[in-house]
N, C-alpha and C positions, 0 to 999 in steps of 0.2 A: 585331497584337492579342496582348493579354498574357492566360493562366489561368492562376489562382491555383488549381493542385490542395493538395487536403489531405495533407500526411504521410500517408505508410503508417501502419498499427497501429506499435505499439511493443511487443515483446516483452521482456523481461525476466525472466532465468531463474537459478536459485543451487540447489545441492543442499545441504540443510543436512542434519544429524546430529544431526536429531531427531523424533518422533511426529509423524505429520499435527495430531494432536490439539493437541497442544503448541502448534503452527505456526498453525490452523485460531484457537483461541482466544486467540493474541495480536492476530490482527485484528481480532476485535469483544469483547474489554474494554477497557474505555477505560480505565484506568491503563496495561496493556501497549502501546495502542495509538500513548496519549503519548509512551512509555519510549522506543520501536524508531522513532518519525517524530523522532526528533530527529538530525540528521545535519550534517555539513558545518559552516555559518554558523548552523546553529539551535541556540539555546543551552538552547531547553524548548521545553515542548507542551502544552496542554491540550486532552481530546479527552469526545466523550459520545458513547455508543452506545444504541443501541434496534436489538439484534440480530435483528430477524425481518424479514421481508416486508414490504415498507412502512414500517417503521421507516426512523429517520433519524438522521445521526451527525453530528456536529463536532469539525472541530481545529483547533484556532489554533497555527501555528506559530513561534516568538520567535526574532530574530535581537537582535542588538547594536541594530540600528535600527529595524528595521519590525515588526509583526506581520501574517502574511498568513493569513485564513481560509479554509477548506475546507470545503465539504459534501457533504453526497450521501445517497442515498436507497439502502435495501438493496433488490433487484430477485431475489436466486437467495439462498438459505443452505442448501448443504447435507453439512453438518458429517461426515467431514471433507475433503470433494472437492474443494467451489467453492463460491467467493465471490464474489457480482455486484454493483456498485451502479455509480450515477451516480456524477459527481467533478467538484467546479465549485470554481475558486477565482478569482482573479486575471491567475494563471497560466495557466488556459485561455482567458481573455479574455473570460470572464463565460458562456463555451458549458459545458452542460452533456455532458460528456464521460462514457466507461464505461468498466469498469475490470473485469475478472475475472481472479481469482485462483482458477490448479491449482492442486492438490499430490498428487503420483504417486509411490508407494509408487517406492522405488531403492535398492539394494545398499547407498547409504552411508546411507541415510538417507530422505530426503523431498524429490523436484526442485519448487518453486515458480515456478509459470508467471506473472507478470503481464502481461495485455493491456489496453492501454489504448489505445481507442480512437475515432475522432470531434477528434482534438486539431488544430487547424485553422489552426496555425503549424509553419513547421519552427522557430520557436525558443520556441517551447510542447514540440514536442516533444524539443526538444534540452536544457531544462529537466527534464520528466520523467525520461528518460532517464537521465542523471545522478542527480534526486531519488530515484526508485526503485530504482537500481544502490547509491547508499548507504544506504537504508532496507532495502534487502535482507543489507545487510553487519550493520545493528545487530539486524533482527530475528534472524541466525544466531547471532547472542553472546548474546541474551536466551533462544532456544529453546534452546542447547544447553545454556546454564546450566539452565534449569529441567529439562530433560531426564536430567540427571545426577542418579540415586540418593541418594538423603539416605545420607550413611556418618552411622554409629551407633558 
C-alpha cells in the first residue's frame, strides 16, 4: 500500500536592507507587486490588489510561452508584521493553498519569512521553492532601491 503524504511547509527566508514598511507595501500594491513577481522565465506581470480582509488580488504571470494565473484571498493584514492570504494557481493544482509572510525587525535590515502552506505535491513544492527564492531576490532590489534617500 502506497500514501501520498503532503510536503512539509515550505519556508523561505532573505534578510533584506530595508524598512518593514517599504517591504510590507511591495506586497499588496499592485504595480510593485507586478514589478518583484517577475523572475526567472517570466518576462512581465500584471497584478490587482484589494488590500484588506477579504479583499482579493491577481497576477498573471508572462513567460516566452504561457501565461499562468494566480489568486488568492487576503485572510491577515497587519502592516508591518504579517501577511496572509490564500494562493491558487495552476501550480498548486487547482488547491487552494496559504501563504504568510514575516517581516522581523534585524541588525541589517528586515528577515522576510514566507510560509507556504497546504501545497500537495513535492513538485508544487519544489516549484514554489525555487518561485519564491527568486521573487525574494527581485523584491530585495526593488525595496532597497526605494529605501535609499532621495540625494538632493
Amino acid at each position: 500500500m502506497t500514501f501520498n503524504t503532503p510536503p512539509r511547509p515550505l519556508v523561505v527566508k532573505r534578510i533584506i536592507a530595508a524598512p518593514a514598511e517599504v517591504i510590507f507595501d511591495a506586497w499588496t500594491d499592485a504595480d510593485s507587486f507586478a514589478t518583484w513577481m517577475t523572475n526567472g522565465p517570466i518576462t512581465s506581470a500584471e497584478a490587482t490588489t484589494d488590500p484588506r480582509v477579504g479583499g482579493e488580488f491577481t497576477i498573471i504571470v508572462h513567460t516566452p510561452s504561457i501565461s499562468i494565473p494566480h489568486r488568492g484571498t487576503y485572510l491577515v493584514i497587519d502592516r508591518p508584521r504579517r501577511l496572509s492570504f490564500t494562493w491558487q494557481s495552476p501550480i498548486t493544482e487547482g488547491t487552494e493553498t496559504l501563504v504568510t509572510v514575516d517581516l522581523t525587525a534585524h541588525e541589517s535590515g528586515t528577515e522576510v519569512s514566507v510560509t507556504h502552506e497546504r501545497l500537495q505535491s513535492q513538485i508544487s513544492w519544489e516549484a514554489h521553492s525555487d518561485g519564491w527564492i527568486a521573487c525574494l531576490e527581485a523584491l530585495d532590489r526593488l525595496a532597497v532601491a526605494r529605501a535609499v534617500p532621495e540625494r538632493r
